[in-house]
N, C-alpha and C positions, 0 to 999 in steps of 0.2 A: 777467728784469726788472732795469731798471735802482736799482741804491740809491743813495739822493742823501740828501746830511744837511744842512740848515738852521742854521749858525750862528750867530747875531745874538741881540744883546740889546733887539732894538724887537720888541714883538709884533707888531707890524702887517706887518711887515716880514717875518717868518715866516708869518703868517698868510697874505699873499698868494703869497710863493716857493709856500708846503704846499701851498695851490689849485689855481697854477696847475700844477706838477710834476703833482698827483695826478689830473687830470683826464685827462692824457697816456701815463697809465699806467707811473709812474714810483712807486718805495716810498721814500716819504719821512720822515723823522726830524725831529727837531726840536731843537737844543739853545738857549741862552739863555745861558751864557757860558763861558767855557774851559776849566775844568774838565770844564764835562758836555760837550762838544765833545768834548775828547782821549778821554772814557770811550767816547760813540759810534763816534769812529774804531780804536778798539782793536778792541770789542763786535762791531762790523757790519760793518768793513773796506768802506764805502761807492766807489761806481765815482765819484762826482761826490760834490763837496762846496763851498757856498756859504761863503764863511768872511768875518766880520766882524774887519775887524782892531781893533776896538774895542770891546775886552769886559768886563767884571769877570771875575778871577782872570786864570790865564794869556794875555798877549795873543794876537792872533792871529797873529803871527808867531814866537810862540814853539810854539804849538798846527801853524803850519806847517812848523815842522822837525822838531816829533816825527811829524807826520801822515809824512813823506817817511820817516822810518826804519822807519815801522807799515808802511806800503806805497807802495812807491816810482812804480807804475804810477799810483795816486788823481791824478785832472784835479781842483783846484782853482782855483775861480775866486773871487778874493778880492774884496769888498765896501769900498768905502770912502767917505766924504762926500766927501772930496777929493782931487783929483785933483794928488795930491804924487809930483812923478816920482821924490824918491829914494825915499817909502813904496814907491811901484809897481814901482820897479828893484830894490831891497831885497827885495820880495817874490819878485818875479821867479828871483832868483839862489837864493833855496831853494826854488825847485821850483813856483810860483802859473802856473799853466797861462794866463788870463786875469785880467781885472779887471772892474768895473759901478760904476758911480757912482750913491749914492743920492741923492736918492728917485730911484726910478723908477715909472712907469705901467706897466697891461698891455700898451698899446702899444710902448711899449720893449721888455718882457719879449718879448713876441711875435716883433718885430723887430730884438731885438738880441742880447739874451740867449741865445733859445731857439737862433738861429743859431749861436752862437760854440760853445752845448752840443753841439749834433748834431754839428756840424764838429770836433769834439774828440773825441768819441764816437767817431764815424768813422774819423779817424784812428787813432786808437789801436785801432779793432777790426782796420784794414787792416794797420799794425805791427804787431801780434800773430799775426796770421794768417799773416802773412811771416814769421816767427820761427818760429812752431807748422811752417810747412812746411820750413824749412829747418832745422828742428831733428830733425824725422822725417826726412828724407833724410838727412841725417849718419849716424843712426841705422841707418837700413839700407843704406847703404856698410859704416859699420862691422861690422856681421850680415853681409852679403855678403863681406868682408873674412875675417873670422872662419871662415864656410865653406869658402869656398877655401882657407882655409893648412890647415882640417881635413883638406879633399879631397885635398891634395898630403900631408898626413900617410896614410892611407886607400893612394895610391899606393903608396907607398915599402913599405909590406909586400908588397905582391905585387902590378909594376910591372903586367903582364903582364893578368893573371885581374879583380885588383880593379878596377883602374881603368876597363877596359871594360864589365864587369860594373856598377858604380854607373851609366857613364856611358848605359849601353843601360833599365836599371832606371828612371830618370829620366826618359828619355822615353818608354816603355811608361806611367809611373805618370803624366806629363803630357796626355797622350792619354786615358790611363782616367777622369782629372780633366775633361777637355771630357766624355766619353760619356758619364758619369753624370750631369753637367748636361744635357743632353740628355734621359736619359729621367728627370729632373725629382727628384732627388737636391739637397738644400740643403746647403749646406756653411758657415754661418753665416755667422760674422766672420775665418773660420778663412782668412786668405790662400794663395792657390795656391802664392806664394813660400815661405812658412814650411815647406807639404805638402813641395815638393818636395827643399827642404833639408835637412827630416830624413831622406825616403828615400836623399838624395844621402849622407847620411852614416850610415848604419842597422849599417854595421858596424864603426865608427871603433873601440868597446871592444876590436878582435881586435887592437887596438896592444899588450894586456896578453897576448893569448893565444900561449903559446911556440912557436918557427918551430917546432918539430922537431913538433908537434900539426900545426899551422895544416897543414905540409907535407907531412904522413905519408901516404906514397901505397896505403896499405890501412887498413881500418877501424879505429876510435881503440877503446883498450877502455875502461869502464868510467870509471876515474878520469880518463882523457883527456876525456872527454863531461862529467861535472862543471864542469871545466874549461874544454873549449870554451863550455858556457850559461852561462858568467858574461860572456859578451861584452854581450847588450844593455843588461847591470847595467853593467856597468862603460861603457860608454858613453856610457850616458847621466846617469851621476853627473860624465863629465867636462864636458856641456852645462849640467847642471844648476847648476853655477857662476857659469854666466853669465846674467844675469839674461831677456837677450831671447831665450834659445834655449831657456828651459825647455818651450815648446810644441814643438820639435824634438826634444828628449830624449822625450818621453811617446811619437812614434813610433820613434825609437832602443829605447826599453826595451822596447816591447811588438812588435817586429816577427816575433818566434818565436811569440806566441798565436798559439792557434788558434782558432776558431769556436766550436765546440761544447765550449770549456775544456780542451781535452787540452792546450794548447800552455805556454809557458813566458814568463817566472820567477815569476809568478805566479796563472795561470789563469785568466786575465780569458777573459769567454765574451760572445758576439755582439757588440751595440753596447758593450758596456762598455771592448771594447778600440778607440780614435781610430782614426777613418774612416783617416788616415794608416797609420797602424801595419795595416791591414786591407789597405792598396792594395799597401805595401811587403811584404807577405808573398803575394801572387799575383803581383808583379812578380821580386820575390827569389827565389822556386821555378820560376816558370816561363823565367826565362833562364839558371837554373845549371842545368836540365835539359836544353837546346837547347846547352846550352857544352860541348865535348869539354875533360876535364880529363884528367891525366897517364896516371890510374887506370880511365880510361874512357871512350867515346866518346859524343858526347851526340849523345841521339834527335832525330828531326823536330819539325816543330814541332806535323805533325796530331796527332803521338801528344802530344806536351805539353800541347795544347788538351786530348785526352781523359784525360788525367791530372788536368789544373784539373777538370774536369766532375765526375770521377769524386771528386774529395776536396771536392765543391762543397757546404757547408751541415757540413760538419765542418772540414775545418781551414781553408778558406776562407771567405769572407764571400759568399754567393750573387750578388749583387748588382755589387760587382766581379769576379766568373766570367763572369758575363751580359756587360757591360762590354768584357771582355778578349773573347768568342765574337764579339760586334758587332764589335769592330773587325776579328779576324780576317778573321769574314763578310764585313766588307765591303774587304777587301784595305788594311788600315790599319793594322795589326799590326808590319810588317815596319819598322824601322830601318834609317838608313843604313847603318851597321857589322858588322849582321849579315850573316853566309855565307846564301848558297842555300839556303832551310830544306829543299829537298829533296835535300841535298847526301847522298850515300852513308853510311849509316853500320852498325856493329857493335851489332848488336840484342844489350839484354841479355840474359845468360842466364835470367832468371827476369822474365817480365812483370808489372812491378811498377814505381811510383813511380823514377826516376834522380835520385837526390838529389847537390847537391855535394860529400857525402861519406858514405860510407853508416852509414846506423844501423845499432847492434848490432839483430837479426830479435827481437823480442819473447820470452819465455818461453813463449807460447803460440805462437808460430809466425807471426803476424802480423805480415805485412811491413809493414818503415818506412811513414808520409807520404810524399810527396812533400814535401822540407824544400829549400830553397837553401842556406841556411849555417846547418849544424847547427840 
């Protein structure tokens, strides 16, 4: 609703502006002279305001340059008996949107007035609206900006493995983003672009994690694996700086949960951990399992399908399993960049989860998750 303040020390003169504004569905105020004018324009930061330039206490040209420091956008249309062009230029030059000469009838109001209102109104919502959009596009250039120089930071540790790895991750999780739309999954306010930015950057913290770990072509021991889960912490404290990535960071930190709470740095369980942080964690296992690394050759893709199935409602989110099966099923799965997922390969020794890098065998004997990066 639009808020309009009434200036003037003629009642009558307020009485008719109050009328006719509020009949039109406009919230109108009232002041009587410059003083309670400038209290109004403080009080209620009014979008329109009729201002007499003839008032007791402050005049209204004085009440007009404080109005313009209260709020510079405020349309006032200044009120005067006569028609003194240097009163009117004089106004003008602090900021008096239009002008009306009194008296006036409703007929004038109607046909003159009301005209000059809306056509200001107008304007000014069309100017703002062009500002509001090219103020959010700047805004995500600059996000878009920002992710890429992460993306090429993410590169630079491991040209080879990471970059293809995010790059194939991202469009696995972009696809699984359409299917779940499909079968009738909301995703609120939460934009496709933010999802996928944070998958695109889900293991940026392993900038902290030491090559000789990162690189270690047999299992890390103990203090090494400390060490390696502090990546989605550290990660995501470097997004979280930034004021429009904190929704990116939330699937950076929780990309290691698991479903059923076993998963890490904190144990978030089902929905608790962001639909992102769920996509990125069936996306991130299921192509470091299908990737041949140094230490080992990676399986097919049937058999990585039945690895997601089989860890499906524990360390994964049910939902995007189903997802990633459909698209399989329906020969939609496959990436440009990936090899022949029936390409030859060396079965592991022990039929169990092919993780990026293998976890220490539990105490009880219980072989790893199927993990992508630790």
């Amino acid at each position: 609703m639009v808020k309009l303040l009434v200036a003037d020390d003629e009642q009558k003169i307020c009485r008719l502006l109050e009328s006719f504004f509020a009949e039109r569905g406009f919230d109108v105020v009232v002041a009587n002279d410059g003083k309670a004018a400038l209290s109004c324009i403080r009080e209620h930061h009014p979008h329109l305001v009729f201002l007499d330039l003839h008032m007791p206490g402050p005049s209204g040209l004085e009440v007009l340059k404080e109005a313009r420091t209260v709020d510079e956008t405020m349309k006032i249309i200044v009120i005067t008996a006569i028609e003194d062009e240097e009163t009117i230029r004089r106004a003008k030059s602090l900021g008096a949107t239009d002008y009306v000469i009194k008296p006036f009838s409703l007929e004038y109001l109607k046909e003159e007035v009301l005209a000059k209102v809306s056509t200001s109104l107008y304007e000014d919502l069309r100017s703002t609206n062009r500002d509001l959009k090219k103020s959010l596009e700047d805004m995500r250039q600059i996000t878009r900006g920002i992710v890429k120089a992460f993306s090429m930071v993410i590169s630079k540790i491991d040209p080879h493995y990471t970059h293809e790895h995010v790059s194939r991750s991202v469009e696995y999780a972009g696809r699984i983003i359409t299917q779940l739309r499909q079968m009738g999954m909301s995703f609120g306010d939460m934009q496709e672009e933010v999802l996928l930015a944070g998958i695109l950057l889900h293991d940026i913290g392993k900038i902290f994690t030491p090559k000789e770990i990162l690189f270690k072509p047999g299992p890390l021991t103990d203090e090494e694996w400390k060490i390696m889960r502090r990546h989605p912490v550290d990660g995501a404290e470097i997004l979280e700086q930034i004021e429009g990535l904190k929704e990116m960071a939330k699937i950076v930190r929780y990309h290691q949960e698991a479903f059923d709470g076993s998963g890490y740095p904190d144990g978030l369980k089902g929905e608790e951990i962001p639909i992102g942080a769920r996509i990125a964690t069936v996306v991130d296992a299921f192509d470091a399992m299908i990737t041949d690394r140094p230490y080992r050759k990676g399986m097919t893709v049937e058999r990585a399908i039945e690895e997601l199935k089989r860890n499906r409602g524990s360390q994964f989110d049910p939902k995007v399993v189903d997802a990633m099966i459909a698209l399989y099923q329906g020969g939609n799965l496959k990436p440009a960049q990936l090899l022949d997922p029936g390409h030859p390969v060396e079965s592991p020794s022990v039929a169990t989860p092919v993780t990026h890098r293998a976890a220490p065998v539990q105490g009880n004997g219980v072989p790893p998750k199927a993990s992508a990066s630790h």
